[in-house]
Structures are given as structure tokens and as C-alpha cells.
PDB file of N, H, CA, C and O in Angstrom:
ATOM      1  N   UNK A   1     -29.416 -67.051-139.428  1.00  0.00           N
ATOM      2  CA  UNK A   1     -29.429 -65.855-138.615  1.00  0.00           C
ATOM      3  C   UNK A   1     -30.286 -66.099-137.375  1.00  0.00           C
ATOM      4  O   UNK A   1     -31.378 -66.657-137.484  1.00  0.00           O
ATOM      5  N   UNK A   2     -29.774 -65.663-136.116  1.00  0.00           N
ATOM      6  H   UNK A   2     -28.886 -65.210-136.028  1.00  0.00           H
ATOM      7  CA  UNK A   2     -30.458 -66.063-135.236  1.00  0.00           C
ATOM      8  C   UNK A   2     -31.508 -64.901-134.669  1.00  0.00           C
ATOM      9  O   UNK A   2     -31.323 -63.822-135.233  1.00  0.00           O
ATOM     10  N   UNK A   3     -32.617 -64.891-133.630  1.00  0.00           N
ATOM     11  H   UNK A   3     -32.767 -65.767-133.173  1.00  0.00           H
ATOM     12  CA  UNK A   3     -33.042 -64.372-133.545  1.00  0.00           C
ATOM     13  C   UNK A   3     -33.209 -64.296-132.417  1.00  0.00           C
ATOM     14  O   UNK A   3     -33.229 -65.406-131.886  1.00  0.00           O
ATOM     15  N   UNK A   4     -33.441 -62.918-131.298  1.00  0.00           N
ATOM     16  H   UNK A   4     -33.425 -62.016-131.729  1.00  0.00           H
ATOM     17  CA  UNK A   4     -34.048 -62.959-129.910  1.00  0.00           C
ATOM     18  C   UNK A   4     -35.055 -62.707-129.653  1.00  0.00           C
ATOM     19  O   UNK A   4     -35.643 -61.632-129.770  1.00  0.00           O
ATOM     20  N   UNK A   5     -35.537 -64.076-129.100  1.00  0.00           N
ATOM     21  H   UNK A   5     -35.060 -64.950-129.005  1.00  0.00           H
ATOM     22  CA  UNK A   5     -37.329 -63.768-128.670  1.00  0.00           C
ATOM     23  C   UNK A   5     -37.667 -63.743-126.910  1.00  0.00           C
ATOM     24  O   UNK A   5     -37.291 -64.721-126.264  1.00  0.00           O
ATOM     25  N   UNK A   6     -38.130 -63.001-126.440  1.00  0.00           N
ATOM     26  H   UNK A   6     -38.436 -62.206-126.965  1.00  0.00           H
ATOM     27  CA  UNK A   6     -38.220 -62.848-125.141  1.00  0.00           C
ATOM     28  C   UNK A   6     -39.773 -63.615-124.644  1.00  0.00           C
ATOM     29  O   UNK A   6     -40.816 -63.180-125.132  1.00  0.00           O
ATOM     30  N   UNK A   7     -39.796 -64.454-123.920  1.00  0.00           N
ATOM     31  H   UNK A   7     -38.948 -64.808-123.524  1.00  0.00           H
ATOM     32  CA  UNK A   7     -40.904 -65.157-123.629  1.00  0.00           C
ATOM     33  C   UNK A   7     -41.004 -64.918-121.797  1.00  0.00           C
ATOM     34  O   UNK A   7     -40.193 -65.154-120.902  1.00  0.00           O
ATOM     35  N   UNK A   8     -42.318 -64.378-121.791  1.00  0.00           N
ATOM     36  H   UNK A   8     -42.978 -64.185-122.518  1.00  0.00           H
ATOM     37  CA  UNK A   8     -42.587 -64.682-119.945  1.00  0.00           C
ATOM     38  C   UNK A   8     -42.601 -66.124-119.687  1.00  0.00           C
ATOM     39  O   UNK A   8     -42.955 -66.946-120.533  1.00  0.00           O
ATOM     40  N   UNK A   9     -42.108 -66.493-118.191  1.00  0.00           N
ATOM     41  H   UNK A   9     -41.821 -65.825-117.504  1.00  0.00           H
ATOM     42  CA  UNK A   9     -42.560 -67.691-117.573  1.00  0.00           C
ATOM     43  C   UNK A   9     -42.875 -67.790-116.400  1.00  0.00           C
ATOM     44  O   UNK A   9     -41.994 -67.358-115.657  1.00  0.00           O
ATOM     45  N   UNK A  10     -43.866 -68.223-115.829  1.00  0.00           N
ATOM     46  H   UNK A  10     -44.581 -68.574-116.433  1.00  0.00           H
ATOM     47  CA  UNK A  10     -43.859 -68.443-114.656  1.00  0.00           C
ATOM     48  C   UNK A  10     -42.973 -68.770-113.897  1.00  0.00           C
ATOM     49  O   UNK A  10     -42.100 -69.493-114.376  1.00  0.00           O
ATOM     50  N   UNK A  11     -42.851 -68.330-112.309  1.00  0.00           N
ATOM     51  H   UNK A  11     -43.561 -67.743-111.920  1.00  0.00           H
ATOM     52  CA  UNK A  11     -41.568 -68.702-111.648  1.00  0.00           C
ATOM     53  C   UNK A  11     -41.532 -70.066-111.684  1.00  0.00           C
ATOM     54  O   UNK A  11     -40.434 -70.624-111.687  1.00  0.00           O
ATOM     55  N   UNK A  12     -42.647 -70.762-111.716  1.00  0.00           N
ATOM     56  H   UNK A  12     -43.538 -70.309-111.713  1.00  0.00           H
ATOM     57  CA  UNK A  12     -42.308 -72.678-111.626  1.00  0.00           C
ATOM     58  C   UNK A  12     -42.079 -73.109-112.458  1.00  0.00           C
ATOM     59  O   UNK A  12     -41.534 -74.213-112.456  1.00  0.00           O
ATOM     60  N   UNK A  13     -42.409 -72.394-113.687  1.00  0.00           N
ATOM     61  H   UNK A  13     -42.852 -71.498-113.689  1.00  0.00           H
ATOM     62  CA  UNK A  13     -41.839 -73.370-114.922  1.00  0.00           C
ATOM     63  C   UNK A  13     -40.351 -72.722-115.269  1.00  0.00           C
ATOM     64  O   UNK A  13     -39.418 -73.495-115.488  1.00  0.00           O
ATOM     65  N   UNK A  14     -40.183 -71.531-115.306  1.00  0.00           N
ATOM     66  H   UNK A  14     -40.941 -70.903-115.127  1.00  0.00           H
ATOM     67  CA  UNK A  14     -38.618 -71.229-115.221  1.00  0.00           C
ATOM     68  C   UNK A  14     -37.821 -72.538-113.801  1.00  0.00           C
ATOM     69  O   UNK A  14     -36.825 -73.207-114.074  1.00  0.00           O
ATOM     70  N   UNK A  15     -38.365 -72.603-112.738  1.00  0.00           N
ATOM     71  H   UNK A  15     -39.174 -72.059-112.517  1.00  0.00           H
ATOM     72  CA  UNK A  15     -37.437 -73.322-112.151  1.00  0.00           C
ATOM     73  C   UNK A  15     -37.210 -75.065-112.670  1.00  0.00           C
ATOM     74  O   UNK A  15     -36.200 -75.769-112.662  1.00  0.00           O
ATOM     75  N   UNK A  16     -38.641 -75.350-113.104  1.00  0.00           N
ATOM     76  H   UNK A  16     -39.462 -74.778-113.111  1.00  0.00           H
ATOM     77  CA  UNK A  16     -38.292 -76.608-113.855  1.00  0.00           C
ATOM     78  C   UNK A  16     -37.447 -76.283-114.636  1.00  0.00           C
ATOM     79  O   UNK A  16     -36.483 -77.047-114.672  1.00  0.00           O
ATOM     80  N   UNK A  17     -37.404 -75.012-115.623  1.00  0.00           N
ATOM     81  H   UNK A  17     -38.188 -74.391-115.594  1.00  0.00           H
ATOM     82  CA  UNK A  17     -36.388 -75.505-116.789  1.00  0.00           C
ATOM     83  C   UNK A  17     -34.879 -75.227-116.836  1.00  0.00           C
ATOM     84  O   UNK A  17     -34.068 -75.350-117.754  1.00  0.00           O
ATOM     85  N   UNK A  18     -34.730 -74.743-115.348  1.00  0.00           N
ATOM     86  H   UNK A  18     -35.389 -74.642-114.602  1.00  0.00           H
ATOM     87  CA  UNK A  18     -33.516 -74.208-114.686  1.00  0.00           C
ATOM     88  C   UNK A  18     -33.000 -75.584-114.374  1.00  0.00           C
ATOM     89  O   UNK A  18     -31.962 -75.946-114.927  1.00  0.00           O
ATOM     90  N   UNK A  19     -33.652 -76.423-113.502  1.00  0.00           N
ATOM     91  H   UNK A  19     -34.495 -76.128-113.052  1.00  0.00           H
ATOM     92  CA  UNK A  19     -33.288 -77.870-113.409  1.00  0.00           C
ATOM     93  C   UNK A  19     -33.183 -78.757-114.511  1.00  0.00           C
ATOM     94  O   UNK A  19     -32.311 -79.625-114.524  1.00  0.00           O
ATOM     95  N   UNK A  20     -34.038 -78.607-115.485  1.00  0.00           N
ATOM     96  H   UNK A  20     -34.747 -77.901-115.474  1.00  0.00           H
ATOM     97  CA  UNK A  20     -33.415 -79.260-117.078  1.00  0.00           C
ATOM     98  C   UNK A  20     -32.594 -79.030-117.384  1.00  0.00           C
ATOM     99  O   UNK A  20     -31.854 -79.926-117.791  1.00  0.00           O
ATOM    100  N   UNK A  21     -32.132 -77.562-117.396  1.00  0.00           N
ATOM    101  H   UNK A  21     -32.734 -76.835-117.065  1.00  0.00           H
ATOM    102  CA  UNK A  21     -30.700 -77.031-118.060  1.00  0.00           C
ATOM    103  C   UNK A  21     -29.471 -77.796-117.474  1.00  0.00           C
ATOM    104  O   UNK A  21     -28.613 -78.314-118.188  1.00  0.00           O
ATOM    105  N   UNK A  22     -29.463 -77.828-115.771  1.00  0.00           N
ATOM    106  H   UNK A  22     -30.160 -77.408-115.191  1.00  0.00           H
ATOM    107  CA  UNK A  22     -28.538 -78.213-114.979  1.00  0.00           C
ATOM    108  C   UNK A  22     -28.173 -79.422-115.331  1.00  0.00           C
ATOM    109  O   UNK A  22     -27.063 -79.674-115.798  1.00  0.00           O
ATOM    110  N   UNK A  23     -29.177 -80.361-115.112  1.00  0.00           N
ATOM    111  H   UNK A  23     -30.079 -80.157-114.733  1.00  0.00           H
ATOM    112  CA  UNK A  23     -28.743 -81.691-115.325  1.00  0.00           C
ATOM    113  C   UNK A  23     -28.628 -82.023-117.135  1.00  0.00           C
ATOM    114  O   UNK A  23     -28.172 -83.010-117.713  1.00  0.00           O
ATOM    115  N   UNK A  24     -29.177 -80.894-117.625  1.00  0.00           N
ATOM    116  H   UNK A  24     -29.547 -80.093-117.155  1.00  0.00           H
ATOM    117  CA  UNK A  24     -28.171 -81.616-119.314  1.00  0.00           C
ATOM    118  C   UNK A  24     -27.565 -81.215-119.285  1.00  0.00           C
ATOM    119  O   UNK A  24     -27.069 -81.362-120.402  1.00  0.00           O
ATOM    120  N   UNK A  25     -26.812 -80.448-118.604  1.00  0.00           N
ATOM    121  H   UNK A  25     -27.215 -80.330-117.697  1.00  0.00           H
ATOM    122  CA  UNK A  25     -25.758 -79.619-118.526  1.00  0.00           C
ATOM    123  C   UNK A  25     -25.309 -78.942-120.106  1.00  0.00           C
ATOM    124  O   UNK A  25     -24.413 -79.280-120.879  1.00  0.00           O
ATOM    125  N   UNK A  26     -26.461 -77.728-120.208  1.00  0.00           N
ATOM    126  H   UNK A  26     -27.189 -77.453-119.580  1.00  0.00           H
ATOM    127  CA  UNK A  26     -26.904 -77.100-121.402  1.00  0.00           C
ATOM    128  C   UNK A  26     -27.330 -75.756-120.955  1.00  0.00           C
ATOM    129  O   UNK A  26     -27.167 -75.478-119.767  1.00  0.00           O
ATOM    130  N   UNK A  27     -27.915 -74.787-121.845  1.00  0.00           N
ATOM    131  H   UNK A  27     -28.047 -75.013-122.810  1.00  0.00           H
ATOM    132  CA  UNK A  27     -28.496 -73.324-120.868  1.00  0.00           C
ATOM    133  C   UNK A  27     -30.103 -73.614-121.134  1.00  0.00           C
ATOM    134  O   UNK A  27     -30.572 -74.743-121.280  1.00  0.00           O
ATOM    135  N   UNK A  28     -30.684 -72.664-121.160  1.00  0.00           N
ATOM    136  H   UNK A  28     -30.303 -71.747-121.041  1.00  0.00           H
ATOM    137  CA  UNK A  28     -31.906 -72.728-120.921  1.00  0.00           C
ATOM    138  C   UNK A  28     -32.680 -72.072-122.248  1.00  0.00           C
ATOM    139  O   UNK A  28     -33.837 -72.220-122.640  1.00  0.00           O
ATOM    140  N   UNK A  29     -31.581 -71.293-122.776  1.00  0.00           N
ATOM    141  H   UNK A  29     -30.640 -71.173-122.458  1.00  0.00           H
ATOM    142  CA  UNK A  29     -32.260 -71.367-124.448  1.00  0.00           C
ATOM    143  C   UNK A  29     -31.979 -72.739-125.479  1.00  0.00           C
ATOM    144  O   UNK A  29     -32.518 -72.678-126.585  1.00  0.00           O
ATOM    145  N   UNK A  30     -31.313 -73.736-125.218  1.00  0.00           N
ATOM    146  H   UNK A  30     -30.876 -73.786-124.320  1.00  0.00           H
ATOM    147  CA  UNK A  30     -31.155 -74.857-125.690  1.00  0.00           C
ATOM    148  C   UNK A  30     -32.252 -75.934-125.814  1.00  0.00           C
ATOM    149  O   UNK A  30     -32.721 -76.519-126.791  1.00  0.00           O
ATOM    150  N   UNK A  31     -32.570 -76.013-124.108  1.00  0.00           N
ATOM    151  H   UNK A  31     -32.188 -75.538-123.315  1.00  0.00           H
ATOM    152  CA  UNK A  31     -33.792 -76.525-124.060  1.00  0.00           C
ATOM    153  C   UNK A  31     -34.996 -76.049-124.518  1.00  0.00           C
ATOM    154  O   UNK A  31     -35.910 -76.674-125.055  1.00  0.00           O
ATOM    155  N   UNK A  32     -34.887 -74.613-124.191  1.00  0.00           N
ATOM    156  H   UNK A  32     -34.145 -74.105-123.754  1.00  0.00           H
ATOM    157  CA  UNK A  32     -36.167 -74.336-124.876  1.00  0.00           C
ATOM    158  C   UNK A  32     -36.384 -74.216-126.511  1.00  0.00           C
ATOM    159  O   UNK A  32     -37.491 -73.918-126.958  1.00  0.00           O
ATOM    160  N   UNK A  33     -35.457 -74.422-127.215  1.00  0.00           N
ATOM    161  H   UNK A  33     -34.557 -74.664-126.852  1.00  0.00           H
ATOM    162  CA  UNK A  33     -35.162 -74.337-128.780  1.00  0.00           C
ATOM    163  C   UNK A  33     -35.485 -75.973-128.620  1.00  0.00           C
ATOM    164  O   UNK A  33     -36.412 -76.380-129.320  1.00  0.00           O
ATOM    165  N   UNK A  34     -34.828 -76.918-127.789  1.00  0.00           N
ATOM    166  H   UNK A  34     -34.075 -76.587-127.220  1.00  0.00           H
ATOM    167  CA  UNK A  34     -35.277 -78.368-128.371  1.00  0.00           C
ATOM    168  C   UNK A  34     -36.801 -78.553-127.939  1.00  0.00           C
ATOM    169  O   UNK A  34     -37.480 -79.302-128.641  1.00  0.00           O
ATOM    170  N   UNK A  35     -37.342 -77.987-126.938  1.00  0.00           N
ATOM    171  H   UNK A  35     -36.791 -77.378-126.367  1.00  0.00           H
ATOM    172  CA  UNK A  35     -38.529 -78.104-126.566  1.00  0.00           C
ATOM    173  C   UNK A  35     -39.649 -77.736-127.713  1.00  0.00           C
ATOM    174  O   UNK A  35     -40.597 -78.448-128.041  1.00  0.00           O
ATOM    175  N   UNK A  36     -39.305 -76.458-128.234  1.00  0.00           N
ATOM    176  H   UNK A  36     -38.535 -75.879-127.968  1.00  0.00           H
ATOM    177  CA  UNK A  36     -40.125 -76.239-129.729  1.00  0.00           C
ATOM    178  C   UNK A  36     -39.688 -76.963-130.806  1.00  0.00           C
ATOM    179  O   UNK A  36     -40.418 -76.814-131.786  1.00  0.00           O
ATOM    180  N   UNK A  37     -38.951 -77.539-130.938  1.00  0.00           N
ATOM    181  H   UNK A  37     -38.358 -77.660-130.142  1.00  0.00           H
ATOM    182  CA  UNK A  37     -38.543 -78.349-132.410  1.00  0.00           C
ATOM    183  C   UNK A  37     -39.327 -79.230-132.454  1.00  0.00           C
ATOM    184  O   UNK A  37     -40.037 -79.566-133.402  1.00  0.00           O
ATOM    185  N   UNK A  38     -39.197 -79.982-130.686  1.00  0.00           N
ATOM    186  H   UNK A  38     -38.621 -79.709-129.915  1.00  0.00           H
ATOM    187  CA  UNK A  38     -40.651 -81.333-130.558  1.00  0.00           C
ATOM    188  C   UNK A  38     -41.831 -80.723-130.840  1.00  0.00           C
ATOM    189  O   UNK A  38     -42.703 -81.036-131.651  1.00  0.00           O
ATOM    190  N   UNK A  39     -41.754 -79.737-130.010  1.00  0.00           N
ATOM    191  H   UNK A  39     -41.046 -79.482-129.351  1.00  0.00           H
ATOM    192  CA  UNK A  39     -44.054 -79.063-130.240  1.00  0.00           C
ATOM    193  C   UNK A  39     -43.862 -78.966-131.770  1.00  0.00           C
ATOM    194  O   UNK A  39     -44.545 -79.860-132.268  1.00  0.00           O
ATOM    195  N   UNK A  40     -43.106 -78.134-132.897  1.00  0.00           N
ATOM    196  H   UNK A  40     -42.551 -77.407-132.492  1.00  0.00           H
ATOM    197  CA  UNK A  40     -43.891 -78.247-133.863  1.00  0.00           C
ATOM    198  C   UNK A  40     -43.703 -79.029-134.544  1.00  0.00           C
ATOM    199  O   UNK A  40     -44.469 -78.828-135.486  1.00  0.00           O
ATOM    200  N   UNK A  41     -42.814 -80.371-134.828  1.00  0.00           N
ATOM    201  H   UNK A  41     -42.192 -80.534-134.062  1.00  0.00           H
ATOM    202  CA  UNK A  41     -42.546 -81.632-135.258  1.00  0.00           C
ATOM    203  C   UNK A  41     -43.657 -82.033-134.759  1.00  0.00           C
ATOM    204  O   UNK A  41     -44.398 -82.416-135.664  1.00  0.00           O
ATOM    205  N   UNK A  42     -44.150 -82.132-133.673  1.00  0.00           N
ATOM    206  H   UNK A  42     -43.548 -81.821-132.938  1.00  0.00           H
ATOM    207  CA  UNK A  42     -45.602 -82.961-133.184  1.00  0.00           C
ATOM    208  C   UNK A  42     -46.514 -82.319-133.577  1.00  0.00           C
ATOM    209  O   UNK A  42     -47.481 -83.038-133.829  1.00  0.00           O
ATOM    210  N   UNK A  43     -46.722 -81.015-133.802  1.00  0.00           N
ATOM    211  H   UNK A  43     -45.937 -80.431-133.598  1.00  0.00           H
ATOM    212  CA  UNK A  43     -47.696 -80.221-134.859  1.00  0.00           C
ATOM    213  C   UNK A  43     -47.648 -80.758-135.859  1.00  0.00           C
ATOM    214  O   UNK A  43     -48.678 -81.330-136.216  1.00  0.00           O
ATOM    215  N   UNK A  44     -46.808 -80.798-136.481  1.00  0.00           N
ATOM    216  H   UNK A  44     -45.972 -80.333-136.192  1.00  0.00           H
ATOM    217  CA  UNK A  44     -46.881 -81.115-138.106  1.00  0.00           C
ATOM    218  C   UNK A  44     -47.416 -82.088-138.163  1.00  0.00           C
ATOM    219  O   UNK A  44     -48.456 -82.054-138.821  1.00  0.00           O
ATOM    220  N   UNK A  45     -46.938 -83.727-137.401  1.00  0.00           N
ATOM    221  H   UNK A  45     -46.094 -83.754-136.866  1.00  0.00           H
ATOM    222  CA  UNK A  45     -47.431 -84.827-137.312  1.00  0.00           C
ATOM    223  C   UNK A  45     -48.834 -84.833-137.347  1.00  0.00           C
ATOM    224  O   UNK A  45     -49.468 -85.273-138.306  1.00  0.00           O
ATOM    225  N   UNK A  46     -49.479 -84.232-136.064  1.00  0.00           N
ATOM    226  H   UNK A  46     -48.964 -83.875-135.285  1.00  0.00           H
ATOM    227  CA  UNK A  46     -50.916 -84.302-135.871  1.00  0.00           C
ATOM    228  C   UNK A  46     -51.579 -83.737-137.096  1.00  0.00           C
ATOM    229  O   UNK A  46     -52.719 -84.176-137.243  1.00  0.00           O
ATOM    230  N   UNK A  47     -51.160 -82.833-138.072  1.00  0.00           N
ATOM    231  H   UNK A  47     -50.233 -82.476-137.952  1.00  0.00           H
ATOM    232  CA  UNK A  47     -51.901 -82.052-138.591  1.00  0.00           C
ATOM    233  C   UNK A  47     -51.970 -83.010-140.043  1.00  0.00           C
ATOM    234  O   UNK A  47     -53.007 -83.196-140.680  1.00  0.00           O
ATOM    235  N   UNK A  48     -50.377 -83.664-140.465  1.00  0.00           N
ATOM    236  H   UNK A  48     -49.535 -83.513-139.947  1.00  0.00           H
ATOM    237  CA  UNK A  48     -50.641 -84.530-141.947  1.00  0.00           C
ATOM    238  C   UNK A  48     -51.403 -85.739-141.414  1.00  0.00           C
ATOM    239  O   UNK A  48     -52.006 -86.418-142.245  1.00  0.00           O
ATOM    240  N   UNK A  49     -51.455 -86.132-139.982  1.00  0.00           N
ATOM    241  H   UNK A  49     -50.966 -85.581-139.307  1.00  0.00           H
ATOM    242  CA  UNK A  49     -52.427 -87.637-139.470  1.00  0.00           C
ATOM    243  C   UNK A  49     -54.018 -86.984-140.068  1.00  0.00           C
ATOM    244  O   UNK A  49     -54.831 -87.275-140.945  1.00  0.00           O
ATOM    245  N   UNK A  50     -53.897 -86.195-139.255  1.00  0.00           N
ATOM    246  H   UNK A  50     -53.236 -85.959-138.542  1.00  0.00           H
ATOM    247  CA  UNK A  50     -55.725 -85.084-139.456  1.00  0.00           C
ATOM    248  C   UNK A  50     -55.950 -85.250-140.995  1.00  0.00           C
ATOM    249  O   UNK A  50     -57.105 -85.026-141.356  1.00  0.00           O
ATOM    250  N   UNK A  51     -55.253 -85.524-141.753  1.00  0.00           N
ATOM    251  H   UNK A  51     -54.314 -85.706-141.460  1.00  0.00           H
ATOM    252  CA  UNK A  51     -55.586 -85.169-143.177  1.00  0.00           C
ATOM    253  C   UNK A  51     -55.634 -86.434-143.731  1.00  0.00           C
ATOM    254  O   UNK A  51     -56.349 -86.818-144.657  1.00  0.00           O
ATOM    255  N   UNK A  52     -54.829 -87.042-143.102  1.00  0.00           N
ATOM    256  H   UNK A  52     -54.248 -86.730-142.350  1.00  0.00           H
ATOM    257  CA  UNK A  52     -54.597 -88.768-143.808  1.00  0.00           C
ATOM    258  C   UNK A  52     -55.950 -89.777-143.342  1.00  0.00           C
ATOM    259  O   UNK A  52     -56.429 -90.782-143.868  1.00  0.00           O
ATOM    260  N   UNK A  53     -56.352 -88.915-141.962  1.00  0.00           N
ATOM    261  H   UNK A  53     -55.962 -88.099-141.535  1.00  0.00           H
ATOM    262  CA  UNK A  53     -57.360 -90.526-141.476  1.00  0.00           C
ATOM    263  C   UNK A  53     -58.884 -90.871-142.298  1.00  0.00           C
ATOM    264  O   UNK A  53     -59.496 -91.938-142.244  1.00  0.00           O
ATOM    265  N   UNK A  54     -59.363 -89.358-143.231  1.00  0.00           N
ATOM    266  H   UNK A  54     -58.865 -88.491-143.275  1.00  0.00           H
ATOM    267  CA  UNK A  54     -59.977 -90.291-143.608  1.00  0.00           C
ATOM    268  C   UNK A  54     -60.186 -91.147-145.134  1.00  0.00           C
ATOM    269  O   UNK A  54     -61.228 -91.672-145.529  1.00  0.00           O
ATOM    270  N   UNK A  55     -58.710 -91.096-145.913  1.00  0.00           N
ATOM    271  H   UNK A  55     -57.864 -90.669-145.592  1.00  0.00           H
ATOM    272  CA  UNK A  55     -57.989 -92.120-146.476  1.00  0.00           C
ATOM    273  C   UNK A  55     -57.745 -93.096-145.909  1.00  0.00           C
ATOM    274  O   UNK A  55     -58.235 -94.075-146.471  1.00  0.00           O
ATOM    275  N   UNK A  56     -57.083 -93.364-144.839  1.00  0.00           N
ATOM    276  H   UNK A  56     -56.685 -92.568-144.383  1.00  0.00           H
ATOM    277  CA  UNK A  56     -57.232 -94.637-144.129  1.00  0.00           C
ATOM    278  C   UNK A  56     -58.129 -95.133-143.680  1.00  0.00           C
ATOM    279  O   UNK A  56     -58.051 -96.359-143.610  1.00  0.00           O
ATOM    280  N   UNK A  57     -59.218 -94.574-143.234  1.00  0.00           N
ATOM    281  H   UNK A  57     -59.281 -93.578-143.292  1.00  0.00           H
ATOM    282  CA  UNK A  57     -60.598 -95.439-142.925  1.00  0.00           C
ATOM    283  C   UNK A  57     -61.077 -95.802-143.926  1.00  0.00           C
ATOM    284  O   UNK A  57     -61.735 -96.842-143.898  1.00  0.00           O
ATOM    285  N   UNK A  58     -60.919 -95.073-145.172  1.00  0.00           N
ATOM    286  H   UNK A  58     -60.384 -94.228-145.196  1.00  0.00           H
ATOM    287  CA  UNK A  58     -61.213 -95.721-146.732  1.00  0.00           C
ATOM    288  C   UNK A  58     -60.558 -97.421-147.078  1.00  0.00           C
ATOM    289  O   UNK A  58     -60.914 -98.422-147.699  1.00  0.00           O
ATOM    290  N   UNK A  59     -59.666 -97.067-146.426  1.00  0.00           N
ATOM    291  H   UNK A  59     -59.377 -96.253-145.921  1.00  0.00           H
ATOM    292  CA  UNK A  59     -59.238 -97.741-146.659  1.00  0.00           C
ATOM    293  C   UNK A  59     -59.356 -99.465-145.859  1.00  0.00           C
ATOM    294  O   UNK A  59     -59.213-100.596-146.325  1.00  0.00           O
ATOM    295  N   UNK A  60     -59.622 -99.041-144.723  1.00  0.00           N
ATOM    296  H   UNK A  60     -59.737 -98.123-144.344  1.00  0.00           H
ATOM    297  CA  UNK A  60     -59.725-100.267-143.869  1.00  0.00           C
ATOM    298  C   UNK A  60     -58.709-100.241-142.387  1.00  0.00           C
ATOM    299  O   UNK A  60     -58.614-101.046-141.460  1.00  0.00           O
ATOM    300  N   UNK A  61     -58.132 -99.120-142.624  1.00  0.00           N
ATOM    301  H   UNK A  61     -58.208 -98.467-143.377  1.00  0.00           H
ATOM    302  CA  UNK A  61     -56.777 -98.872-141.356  1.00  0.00           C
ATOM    303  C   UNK A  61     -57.005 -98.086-141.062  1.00  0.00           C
ATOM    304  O   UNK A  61     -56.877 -96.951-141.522  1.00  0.00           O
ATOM    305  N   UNK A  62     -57.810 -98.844-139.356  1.00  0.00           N
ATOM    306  H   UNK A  62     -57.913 -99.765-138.982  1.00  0.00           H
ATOM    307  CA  UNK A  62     -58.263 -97.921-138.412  1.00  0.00           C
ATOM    308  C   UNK A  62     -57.889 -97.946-137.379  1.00  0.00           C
ATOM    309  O   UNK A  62     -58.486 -97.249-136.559  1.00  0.00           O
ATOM    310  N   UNK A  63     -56.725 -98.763-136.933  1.00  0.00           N
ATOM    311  H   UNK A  63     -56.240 -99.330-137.599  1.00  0.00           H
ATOM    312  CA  UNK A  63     -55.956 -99.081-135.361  1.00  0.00           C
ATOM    313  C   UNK A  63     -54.118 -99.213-135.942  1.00  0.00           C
ATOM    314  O   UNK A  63     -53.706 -99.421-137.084  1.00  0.00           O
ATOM    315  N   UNK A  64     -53.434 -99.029-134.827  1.00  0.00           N
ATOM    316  H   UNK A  64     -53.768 -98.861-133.900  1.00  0.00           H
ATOM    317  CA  UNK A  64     -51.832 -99.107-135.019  1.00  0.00           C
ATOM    318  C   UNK A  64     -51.411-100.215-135.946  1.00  0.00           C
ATOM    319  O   UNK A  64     -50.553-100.293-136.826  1.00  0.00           O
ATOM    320  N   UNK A  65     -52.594-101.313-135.293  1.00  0.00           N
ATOM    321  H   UNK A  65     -53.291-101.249-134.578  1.00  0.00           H
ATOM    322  CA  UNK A  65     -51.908-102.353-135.653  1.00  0.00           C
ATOM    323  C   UNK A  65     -52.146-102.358-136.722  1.00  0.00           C
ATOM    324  O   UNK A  65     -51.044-102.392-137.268  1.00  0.00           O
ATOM    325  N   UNK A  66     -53.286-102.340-137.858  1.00  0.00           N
ATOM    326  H   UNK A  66     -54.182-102.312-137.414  1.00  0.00           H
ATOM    327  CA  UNK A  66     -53.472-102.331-139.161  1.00  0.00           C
ATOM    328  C   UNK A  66     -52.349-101.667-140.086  1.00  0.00           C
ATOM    329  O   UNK A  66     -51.840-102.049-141.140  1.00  0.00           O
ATOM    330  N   UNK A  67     -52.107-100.264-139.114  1.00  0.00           N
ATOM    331  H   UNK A  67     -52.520 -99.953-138.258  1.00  0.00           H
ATOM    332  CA  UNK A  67     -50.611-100.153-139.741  1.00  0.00           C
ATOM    333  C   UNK A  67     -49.394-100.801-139.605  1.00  0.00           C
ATOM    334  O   UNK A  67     -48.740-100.776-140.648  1.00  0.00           O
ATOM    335  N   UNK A  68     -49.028-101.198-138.962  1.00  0.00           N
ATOM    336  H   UNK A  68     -49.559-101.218-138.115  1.00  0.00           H
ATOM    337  CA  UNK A  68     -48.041-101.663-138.585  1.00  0.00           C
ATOM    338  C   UNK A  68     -48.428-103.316-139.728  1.00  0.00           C
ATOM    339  O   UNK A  68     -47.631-103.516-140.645  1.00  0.00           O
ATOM    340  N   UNK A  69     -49.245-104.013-139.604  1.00  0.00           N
ATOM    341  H   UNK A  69     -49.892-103.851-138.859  1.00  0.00           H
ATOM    342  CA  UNK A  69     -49.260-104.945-140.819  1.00  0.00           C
ATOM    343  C   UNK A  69     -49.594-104.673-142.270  1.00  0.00           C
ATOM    344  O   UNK A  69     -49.547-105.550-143.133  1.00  0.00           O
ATOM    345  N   UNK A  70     -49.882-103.599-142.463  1.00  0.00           N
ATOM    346  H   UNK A  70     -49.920-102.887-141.761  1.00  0.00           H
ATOM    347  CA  UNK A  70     -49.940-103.326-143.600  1.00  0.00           C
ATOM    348  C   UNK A  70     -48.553-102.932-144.212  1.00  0.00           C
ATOM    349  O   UNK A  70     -48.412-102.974-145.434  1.00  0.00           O
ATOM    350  N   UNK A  71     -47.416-102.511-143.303  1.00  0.00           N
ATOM    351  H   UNK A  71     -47.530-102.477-142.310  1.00  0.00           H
ATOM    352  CA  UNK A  71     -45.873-101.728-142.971  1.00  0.00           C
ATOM    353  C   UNK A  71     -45.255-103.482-143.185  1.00  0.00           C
ATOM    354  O   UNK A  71     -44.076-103.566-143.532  1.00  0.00           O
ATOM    355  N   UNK A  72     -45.954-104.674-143.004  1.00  0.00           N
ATOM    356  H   UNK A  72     -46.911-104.606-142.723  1.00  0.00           H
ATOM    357  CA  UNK A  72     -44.643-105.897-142.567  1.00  0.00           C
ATOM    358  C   UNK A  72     -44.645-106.280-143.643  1.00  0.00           C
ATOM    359  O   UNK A  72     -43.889-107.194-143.973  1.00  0.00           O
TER     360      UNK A  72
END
């Protein structure tokens, strides 16, 4: 079920996202529905990292790369 949410924007960021729309050639509730899927997908991320790091410093993996060889 969908829902209508009415959000203010500034005139400059409405015109940026007027020019996003154009060139994906999409509307402007599209983008802004994919624009929140990233913010809270990247919420979520930051928030299970926040919980994991200090298991991993327990652990000894404290840079990308430690993950990434501990991953090969």
C-alpha cells in the first residue's frame, strides 16, 4: 500500500532533483524513494558496523584490509 508523504524543499534542491529526474528520465518521487532506500540501507550499515567494531578490535581487525584478508 502506498503512501503520500509531502516533504518541503528548497528551491535548489528541488531544481537539482528536477535535473535528476530529467536525465533518468524518471519523476521525482522515484528518485526520491531511491534516494531513501540508500540513506536507510546506509543507516542500517553504519549502525550493525557501530555494534560490530568492538568485536573486531577484539579481535585484531582494525583496517579494510584486515578484512578483506581475513574474507581471502
Amino acid at each position: 500500500m502506498r503512501q503520500t508523504v509531502a516533504v518541503s524543499l528548497p528551491a535548489d534542491l528541488t531544481a537539482r532533483l528536477d535535473l535528476v529526474a530529467e536525465e533518468e528520465g524518471t519523476s521525482r518521487s522515484e528518485v526520491v524513494r531511491d534516494a531513501l532506500r540508500r540513506y536507510l540501507a546506509l543507516r542500517q550499515f553504519q549502525k550493525v558496523r557501530e555494534a560490530i567494531i568492538p568485536y573486531a578490535e577484539a579481535a585484531g581487525v582494525l583496517t579494510d584490509e584486515d578484512v578483506f584478508r581475513s574474507m581471502s
